[in-house]
C-alpha positions as CSV (number, residue, x, y, z in Angstrom):
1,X,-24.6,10.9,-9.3
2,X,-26.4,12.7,-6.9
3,X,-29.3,15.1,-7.6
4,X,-27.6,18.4,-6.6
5,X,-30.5,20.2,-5.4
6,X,-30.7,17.1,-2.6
7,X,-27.7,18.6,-1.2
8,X,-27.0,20.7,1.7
9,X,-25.3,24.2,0.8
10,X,-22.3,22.4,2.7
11,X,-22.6,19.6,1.0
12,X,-22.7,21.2,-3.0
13,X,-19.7,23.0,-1.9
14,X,-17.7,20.5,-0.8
15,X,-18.2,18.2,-3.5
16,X,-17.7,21.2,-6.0
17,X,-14.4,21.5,-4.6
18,X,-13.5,18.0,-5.3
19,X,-15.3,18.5,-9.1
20,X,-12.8,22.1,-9.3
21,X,-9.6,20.2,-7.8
22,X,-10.3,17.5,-10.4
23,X,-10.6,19.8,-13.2
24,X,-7.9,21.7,-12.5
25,X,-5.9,18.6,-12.0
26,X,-6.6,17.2,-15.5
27,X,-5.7,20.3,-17.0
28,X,-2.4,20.8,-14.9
29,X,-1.7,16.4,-16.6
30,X,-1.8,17.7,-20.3
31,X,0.3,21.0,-19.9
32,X,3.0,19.8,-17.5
33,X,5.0,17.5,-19.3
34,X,8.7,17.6,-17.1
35,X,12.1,15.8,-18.4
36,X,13.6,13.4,-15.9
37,X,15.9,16.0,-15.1
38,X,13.3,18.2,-14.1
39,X,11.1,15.8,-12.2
40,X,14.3,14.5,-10.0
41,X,15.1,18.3,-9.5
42,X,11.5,18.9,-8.1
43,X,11.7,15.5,-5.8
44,X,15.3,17.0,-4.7
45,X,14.0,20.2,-4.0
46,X,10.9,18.8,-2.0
47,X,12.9,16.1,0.4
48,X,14.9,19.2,1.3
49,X,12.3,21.0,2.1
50,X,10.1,18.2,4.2
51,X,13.7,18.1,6.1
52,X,13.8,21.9,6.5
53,X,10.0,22.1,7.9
54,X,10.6,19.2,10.2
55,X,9.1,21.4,13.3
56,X,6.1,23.1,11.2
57,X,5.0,19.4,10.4
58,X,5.6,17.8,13.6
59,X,3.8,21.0,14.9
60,X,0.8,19.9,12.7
61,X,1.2,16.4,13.4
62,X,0.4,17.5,17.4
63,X,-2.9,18.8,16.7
64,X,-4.0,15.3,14.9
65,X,-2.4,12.9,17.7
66,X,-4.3,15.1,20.5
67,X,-7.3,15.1,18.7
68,X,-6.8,11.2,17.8
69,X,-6.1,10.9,21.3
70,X,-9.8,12.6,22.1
71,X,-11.4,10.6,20.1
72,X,-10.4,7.4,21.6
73,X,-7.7,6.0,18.5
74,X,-6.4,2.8,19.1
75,X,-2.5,3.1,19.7
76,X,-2.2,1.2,16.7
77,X,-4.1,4.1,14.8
78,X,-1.5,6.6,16.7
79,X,1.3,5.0,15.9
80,X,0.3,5.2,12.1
81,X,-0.2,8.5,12.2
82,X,2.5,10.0,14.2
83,X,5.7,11.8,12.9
84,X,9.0,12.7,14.1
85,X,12.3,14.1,13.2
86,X,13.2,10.5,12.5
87,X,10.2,9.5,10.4
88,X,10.4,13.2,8.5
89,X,13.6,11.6,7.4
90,X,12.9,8.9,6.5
91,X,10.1,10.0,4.4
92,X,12.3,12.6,2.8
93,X,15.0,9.9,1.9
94,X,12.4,8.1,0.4
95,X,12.0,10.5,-2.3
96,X,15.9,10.6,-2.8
97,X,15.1,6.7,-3.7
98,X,12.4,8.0,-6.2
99,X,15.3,10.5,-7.7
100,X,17.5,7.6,-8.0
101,X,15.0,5.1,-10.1
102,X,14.7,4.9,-13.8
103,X,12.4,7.4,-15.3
104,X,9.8,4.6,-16.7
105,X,8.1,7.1,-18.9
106,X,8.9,6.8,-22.9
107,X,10.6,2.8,-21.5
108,X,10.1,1.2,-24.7
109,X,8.1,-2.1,-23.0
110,X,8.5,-4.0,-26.4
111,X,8.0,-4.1,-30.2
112,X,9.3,-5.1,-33.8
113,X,9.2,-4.9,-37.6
114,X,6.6,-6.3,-39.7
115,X,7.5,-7.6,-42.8
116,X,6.0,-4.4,-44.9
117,X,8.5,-2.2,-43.0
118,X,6.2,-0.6,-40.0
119,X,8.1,-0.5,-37.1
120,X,6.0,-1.4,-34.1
121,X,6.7,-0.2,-30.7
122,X,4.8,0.1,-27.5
123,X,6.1,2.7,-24.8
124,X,5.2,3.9,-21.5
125,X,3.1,6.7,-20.7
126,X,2.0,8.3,-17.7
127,X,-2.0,7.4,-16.4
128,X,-2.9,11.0,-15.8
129,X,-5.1,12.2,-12.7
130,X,-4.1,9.5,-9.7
131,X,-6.8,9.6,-7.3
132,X,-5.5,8.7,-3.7
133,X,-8.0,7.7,-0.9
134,X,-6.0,6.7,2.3
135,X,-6.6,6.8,6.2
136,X,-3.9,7.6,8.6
137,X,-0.8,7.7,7.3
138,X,0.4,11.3,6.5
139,X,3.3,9.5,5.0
140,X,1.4,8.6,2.2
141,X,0.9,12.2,1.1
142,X,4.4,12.5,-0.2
143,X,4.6,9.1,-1.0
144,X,2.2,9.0,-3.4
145,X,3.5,12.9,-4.4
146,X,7.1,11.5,-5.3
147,X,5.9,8.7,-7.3
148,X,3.3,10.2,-9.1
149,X,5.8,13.3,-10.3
150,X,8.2,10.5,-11.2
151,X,6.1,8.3,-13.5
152,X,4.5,11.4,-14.9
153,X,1.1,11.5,-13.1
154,X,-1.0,14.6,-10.9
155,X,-1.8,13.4,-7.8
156,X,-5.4,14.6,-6.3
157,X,-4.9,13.4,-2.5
158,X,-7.8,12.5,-0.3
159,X,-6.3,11.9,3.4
160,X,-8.7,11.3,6.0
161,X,-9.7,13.5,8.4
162,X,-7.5,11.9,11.4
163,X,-4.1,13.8,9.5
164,X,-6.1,16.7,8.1
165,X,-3.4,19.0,9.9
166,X,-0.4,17.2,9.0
167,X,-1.4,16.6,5.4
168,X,-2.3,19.8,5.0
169,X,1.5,21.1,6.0
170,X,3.0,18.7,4.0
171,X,0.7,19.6,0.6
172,X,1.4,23.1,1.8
173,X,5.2,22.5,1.6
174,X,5.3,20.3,-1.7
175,X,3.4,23.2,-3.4
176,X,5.7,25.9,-2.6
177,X,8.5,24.0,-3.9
178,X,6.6,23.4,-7.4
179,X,5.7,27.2,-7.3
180,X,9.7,28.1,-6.6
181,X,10.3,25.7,-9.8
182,X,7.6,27.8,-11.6
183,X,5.4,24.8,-11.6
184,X,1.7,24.9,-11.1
185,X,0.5,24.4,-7.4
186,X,-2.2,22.4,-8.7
187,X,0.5,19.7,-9.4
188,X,-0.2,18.3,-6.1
189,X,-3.6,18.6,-4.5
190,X,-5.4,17.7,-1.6
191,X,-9.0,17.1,-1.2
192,X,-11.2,18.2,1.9
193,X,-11.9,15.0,4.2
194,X,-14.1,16.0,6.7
195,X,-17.2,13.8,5.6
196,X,-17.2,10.3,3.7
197,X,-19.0,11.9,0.6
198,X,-16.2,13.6,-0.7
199,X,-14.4,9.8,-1.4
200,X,-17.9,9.5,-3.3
201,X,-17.4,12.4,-5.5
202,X,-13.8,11.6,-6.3
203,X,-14.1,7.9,-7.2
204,X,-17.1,9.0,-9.4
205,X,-15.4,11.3,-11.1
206,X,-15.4,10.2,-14.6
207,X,-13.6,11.4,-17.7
208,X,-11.4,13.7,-14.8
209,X,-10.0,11.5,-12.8
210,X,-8.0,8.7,-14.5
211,X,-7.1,6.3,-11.6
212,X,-8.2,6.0,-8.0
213,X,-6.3,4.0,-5.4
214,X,-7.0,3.3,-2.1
215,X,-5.5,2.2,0.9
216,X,-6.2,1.7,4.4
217,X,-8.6,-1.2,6.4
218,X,-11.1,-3.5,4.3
219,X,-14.1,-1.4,5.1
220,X,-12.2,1.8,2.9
221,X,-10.9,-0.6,0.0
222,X,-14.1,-2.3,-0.9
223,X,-16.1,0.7,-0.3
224,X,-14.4,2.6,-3.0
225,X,-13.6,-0.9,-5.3
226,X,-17.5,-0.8,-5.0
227,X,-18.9,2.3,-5.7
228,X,-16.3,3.4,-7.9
229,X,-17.2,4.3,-11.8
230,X,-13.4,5.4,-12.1
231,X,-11.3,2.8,-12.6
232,X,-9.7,1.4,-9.3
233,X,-6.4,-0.6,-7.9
234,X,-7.2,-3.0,-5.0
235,X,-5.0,-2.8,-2.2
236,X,-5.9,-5.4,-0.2
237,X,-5.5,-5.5,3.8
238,X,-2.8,-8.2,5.3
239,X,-4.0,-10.7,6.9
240,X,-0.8,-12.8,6.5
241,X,0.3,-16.4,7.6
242,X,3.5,-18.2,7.8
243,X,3.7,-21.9,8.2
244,X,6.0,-24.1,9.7
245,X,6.3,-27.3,8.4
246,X,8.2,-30.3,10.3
247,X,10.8,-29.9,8.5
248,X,12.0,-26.2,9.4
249,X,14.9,-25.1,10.9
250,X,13.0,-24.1,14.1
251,X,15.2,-21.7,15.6
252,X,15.2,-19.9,12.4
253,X,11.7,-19.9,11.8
254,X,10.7,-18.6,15.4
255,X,13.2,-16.1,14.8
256,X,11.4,-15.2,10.8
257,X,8.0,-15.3,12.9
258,X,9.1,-13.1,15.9
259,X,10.2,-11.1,12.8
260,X,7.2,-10.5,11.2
261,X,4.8,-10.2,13.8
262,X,6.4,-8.0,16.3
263,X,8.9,-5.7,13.9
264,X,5.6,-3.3,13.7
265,X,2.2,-5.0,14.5
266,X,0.2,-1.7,12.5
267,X,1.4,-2.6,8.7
268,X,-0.1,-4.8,6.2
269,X,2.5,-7.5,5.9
270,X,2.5,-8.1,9.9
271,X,1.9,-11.8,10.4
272,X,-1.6,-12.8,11.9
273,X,-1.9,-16.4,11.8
274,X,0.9,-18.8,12.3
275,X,0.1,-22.1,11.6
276,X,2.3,-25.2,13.0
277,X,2.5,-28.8,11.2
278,X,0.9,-31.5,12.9
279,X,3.9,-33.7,12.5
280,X,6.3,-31.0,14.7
281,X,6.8,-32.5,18.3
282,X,5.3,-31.0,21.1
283,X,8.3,-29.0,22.2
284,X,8.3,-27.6,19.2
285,X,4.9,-26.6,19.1
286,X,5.6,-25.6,22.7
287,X,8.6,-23.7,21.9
288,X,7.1,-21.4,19.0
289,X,4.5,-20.4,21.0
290,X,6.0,-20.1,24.1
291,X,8.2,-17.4,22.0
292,X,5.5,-15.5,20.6
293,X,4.6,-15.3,24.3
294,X,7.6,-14.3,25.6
295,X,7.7,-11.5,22.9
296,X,4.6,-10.0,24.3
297,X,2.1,-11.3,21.7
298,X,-1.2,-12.8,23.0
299,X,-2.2,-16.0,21.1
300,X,-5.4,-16.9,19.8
301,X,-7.0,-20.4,18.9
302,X,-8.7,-23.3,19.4
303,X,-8.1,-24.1,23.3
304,X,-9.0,-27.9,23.0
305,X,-6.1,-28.1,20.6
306,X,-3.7,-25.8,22.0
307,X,-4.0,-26.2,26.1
308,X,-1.9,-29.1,25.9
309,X,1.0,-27.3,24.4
310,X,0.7,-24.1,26.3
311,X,-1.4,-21.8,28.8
312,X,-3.4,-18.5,28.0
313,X,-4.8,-18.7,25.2
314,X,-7.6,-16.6,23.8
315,X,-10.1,-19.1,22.5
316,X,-11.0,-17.8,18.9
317,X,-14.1,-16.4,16.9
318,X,-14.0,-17.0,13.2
319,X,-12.7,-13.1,12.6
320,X,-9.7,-13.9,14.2
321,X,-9.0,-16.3,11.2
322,X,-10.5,-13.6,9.4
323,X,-9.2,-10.1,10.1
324,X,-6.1,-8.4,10.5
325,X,-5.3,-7.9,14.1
326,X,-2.8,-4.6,13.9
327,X,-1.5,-5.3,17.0
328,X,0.8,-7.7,19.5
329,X,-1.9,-10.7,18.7
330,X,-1.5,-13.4,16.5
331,X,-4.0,-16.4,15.7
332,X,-2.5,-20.2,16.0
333,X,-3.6,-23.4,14.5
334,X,-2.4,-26.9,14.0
335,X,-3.0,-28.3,10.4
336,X,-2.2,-31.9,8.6
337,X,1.3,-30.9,6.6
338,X,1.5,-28.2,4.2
339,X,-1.4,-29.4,2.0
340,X,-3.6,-28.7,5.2
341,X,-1.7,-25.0,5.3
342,X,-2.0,-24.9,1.6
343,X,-6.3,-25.5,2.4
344,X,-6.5,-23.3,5.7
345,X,-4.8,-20.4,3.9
346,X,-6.8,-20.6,0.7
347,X,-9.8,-20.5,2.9
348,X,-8.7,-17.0,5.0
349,X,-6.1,-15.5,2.7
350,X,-6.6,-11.8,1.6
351,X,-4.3,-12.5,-1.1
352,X,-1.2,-9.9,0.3
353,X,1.5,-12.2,1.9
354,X,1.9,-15.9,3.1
355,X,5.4,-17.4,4.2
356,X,6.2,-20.7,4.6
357,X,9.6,-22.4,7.1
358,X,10.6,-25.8,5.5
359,X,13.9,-27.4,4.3
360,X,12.1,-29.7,2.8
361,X,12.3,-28.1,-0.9
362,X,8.9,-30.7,-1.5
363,X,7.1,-28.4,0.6
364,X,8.8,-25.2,-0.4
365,X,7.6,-26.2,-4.1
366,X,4.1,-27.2,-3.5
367,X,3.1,-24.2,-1.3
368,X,4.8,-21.7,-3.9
369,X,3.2,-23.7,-6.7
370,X,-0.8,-24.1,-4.6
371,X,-0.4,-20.8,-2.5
372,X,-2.1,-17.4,-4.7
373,X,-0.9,-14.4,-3.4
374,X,0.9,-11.1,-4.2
375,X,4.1,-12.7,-2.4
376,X,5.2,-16.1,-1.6
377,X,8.0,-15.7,0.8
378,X,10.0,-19.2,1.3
379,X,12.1,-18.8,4.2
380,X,12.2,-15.4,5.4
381,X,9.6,-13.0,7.0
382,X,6.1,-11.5,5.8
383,X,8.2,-8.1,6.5
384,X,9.8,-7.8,3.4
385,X,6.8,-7.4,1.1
386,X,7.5,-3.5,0.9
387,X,8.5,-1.5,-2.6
388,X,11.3,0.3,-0.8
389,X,12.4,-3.3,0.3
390,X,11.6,-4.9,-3.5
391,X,13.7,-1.5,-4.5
392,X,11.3,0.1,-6.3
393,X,11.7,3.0,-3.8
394,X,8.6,4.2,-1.9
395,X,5.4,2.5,-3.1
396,X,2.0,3.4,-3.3
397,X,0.3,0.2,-2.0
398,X,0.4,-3.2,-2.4
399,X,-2.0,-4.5,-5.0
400,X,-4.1,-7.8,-4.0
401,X,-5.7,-7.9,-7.2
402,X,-4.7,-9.7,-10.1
403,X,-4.8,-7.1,-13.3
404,X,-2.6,-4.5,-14.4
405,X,-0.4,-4.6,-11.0
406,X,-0.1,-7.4,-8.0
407,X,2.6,-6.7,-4.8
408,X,4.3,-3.5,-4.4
409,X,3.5,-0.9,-7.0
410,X,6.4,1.0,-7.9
411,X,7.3,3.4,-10.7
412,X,6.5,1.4,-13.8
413,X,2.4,0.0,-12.6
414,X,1.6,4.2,-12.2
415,X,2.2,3.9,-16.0
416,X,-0.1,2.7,-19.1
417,X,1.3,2.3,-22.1
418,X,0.4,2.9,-25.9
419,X,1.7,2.2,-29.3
420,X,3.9,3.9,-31.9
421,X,3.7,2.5,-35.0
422,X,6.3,4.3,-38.1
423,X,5.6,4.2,-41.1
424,X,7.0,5.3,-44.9
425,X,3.9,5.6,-46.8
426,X,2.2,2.0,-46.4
427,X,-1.4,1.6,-46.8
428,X,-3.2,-1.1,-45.4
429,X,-4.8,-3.2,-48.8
């Protein structure tokens, strides 16, 4: 860690801010232990009051879309971060979904009887501290506030400085309902994030922080998976294909593709490549792009392979096979069957979401079976890799790693677990 006496007066207090909020945090985990009952009452109580406040935060939410604006955002960056009476809703019902799903704390996960008589059983327990690191998307603020109340947890928020306004309303709002329960403010926390260092000092912050888990664009995720000594959860960005094989029901594919690129182009499970079977006729070929076209979406590939289906397109750089695009472009390529998808996706996957359009259930089988991913959809759109979608009610990301949680994390991966053995008196010979 760094020598403190390196560091600017600004800079010791902001990270001793962080080091307080963290403390104070890990205190708040071991004396608040809150029934179901009283946990669902807190969520209740909060989604009325985000619904109540709906002008204080779309007040707040102002000041960060002008200054967004004056710093040049991207519209996708804007669209992320702007709220309405429709999205304060919307994020509101989505902690009624939280009151509505089991309780997974104390869920006995398995156990037994050994033949001496101890009775074996390993339950669910909450994490702890849940470090959030997250650009953006004020949403996330009581996102990760719903589930981390509901599977037990104190969330220590770390927005970025783009919603500083807006997530400091909505931490403002979710504290005064905890203090009218006679719960701790501290419950719910946010962390100052108006320099990069203060990420440093939370992901480093061993022994009080029990899980950090970010979420936003590649550079944030491996930065933290990096230089993290707290232990992390990879949510990894979209960059998301869907193939159509020969055999596809065509109109229904275009219509799965359309789907998933256009429904919004600023979320991880937009699709950014499609990729066409060599074997589909050239109307066909024709036809799917031409709709992507038509749909406002401007195509990017190879020229010398796609000229001779269809005019205007962008002729593409390796990131375009690469990165996500966020926004009404999509990358196109023509591959040998679904074992030459199977290759080109293994090759550019980020591991979130590929989609495949066949009837043909050989091909359905051997891209499920080849294809490694968080979700294989078969037949429908990269849309509907989403927790509140899956029914696990709002999630906290989408894990692209491959340990403790992969896909939507819901209730039950905010939890560990631990083991209860009873005994009557036996002593190990």
């Amino acid at each position: 860690m760094t020598d403190t006496q390196t560091l600017t007066p600004e800079r010791q207090a902001e990270r001793q801010e962080v080091l307080d909020k963290a403390t104070k945090a890990k205190e708040v985990s071991r004396a608040v232990l809150l029934s179901t009952e009283q946990k669902n009452d807190l969520l209740e109580a909060a989604a009325d009051a985000l619904e109540a406040n709906t002008d204080a935060i779309i007040a707040a939410n102002r000041e960060d879309i002008a200054a967004g604006k004056e710093r040049g955002f991207a519209d996708s960056l804007l669209d992320r971060l702007a709220l309405d009476a429709d999205r304060i809703a919307g994020i509101a019902g989505g902690l009624r979904q939280v009151v509505g799903l089991p309780d997974p704390v104390g869920e006995i996960v398995r156990g037994h009887t050994r033949p001496n008589g101890l009775r074996l059983k390993q339950v669910r327990t909450p994490l702890g501290v849940m470090g959030m690191v997250y650009e953006a998307r004020p949403n996330v603020t009581v996102d990760a506030f719903g589930l981390a109340i509901k599977s037990g947890n104190v969330p220590l928020l770390r927005g970025s400085k783009s919603a500083r306004a807006t997530n400091t309303k909505l931490v403002e709002i979710l504290q005064d309902v905890a203090e009218s329960k006679g719960l701790p403010r501290e419950i719910v926390q946010l962390l100052p994030g108006e320099t990069h260092d203060s990420v440093q000092d939370l992901i480093t912050a061993r022994g009080l922080v029990d899980l950090v888990i970010p979420r936003g664009g590649a550079g944030l995720i491996n930065a933290v998976v990096t230089k993290a000594t707290v232990p992390t959860i990879e949510t990894g960005t979209g960059n998301c294909h869907f193939y159509i094989d020969a055999s596809a029901d065509l109109d229904q594919a275009i219509e799965l593709l359309i789907n998933g690129k256009t429904r919004r182009v600023s979320v991880c499970n937009a699709t950014e490549v499609v990729i066409l079977d060599a074997n589909l006729p050239s109307a066909d070929k024709t036809k799917v792009l031409q709709a992507l076209q038509d749909a406002g979406v401007t195509i990017h590939g190879d020229k010398a392979q796609l000229d001779d289906l269809i005019g205007d397109v962008v002729q593409a750089e390796e990131k375009d096979w690469t990165d996500e695009y966020l926004s009404m472009d999509i990358a196109a390529a023509i591959v040998d069957g679904v074992t030459g998808a199977v290759e080109h996706i293994q090759r550019y996957s980020s591991g979130h979401t590929e989609a495949v359009a066949a009837q043909d259930y050989s091909v359905t089988s051997y891209f499920e079976q080849h294809v490694d991913c968080a979700a294989v959809m078969i037949n429908t759109s990269t849309a509907w890799t989403d927790g509140e979608m899956f029914g696990f009610g709002a999630e906290i990301g989408i894990s692209t790693q491959k340990l403790h949680a992969r896909g939507p994390m819901g209730l039950p991966e905010l939890t560990s677990t631990k083991w209860v053995i009873n005994g009557e008196g036996q002593a190990r010979p």
